[in-house]
C-alpha positions in Angstrom: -17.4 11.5 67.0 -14.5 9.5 65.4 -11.6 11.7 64.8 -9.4 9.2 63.4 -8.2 8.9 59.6 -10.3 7.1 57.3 -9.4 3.7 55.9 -6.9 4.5 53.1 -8.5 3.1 50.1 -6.6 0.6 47.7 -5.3 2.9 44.6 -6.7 1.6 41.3 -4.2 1.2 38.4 -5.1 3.6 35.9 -5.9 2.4 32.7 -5.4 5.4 30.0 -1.6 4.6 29.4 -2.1 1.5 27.8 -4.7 3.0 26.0 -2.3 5.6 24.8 0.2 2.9 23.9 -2.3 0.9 22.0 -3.3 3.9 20.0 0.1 5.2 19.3 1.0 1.2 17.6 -2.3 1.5 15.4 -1.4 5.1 14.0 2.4 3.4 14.0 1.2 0.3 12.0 -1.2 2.4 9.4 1.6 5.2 8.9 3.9 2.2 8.5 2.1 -0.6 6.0 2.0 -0.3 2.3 -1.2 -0.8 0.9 -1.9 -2.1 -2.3 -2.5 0.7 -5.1 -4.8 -0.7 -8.1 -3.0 2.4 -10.7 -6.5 2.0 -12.8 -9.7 0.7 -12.7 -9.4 -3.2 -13.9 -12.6 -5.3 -13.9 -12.0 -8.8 -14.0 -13.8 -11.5 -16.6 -16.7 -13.9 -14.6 -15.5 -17.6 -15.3 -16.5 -20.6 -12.6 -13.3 -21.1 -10.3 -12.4 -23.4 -7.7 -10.3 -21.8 -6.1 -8.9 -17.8 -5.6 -5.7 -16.4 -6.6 -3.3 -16.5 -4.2 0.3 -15.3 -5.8 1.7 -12.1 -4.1 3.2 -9.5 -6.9 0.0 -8.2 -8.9 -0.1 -7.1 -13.2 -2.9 -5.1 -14.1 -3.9 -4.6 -17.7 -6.3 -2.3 -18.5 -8.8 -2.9 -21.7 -6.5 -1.0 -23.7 -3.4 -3.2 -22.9 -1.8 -0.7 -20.5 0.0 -2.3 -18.1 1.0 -1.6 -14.5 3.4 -3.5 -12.0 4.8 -1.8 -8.4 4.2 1.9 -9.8 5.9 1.2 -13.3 3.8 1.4 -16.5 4.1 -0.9 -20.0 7.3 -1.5 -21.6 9.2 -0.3 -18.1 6.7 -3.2 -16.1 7.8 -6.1 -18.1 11.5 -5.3 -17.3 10.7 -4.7 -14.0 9.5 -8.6 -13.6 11.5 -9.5 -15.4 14.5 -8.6 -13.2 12.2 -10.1 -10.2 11.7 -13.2 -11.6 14.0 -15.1 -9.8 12.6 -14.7 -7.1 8.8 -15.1 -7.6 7.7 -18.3 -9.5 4.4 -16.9 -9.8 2.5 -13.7 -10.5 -1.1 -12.5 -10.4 -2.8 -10.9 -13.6 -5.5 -8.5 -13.4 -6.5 -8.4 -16.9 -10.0 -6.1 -17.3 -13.0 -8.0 -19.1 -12.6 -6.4 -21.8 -9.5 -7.0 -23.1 -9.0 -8.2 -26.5 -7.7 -11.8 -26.6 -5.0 -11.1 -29.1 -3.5 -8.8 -26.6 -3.5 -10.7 -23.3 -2.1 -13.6 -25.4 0.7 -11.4 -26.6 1.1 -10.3 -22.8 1.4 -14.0 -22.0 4.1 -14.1 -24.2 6.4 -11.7 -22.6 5.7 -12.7 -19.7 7.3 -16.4 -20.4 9.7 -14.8 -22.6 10.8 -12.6 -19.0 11.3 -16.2 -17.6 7.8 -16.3 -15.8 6.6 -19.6 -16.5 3.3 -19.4 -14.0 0.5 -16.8 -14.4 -3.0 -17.2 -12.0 -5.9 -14.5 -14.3 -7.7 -13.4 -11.6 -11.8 -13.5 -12.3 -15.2 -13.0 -10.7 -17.2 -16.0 -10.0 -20.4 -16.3 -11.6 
């Protein structure tokens, strides 16, 4: 009978604090980002494209001519790029389908006359 103490056995790292730290950065990054809010339902005109839109600060426009930029509506959105356009050369429009060409043209307007020289009309590809 062997009476002596048993081989001590090589402690294994545990791994359930990383875990925790991995899960407390995920809920820190999703409580943290900002995700992008469409303020009403926009559906885009089918046209062939070559390439997607790519320009960061989004315009929606509604069928109605309603218009929405970073939580502002109409009137208030247009001076709202306005005072950004310095610092953006570019801006993406989300104009619905069925907006009336009269309108988005007059929309165009402002936008140049706010000093944005470069609009990218975002569409579905056909």
């Amino acid at each position: 009978m062997d009476l002596s103490d048993p081989p001590k056995r090589r402690r294994v790292e545990s791994i359930v604090p990383m875990i925790n730290v991995v899960f407390l950065l995920l809920i820190f990054f999703l409580m943290t980002s900002q995700l992008a809010t469409q303020p009403f339902d926009v559906t885009p005109p089918e046209a062939s494209i070559e390439n997607d839109a790519e320009a960061e600060p989004v315009l929606f426009v509604d069928e109605s001519g309603r218009m929405s930029f970073d939580g502002v509506e109409d009137e208030a959105a247009l001076l709202s790029l306005a005072a950004r356009s310095s610092e953006m050369t570019v801006i993406q429009l989300r104009a619905d389908a069925r907006l009336e060409a009269t309108r988005l043209a007059r929309i165009l307007s402002d936008l140049g006359a706010a000093g944005l020289s470069r609009v990218e009309l975002v569409v579905t590809p056909k």
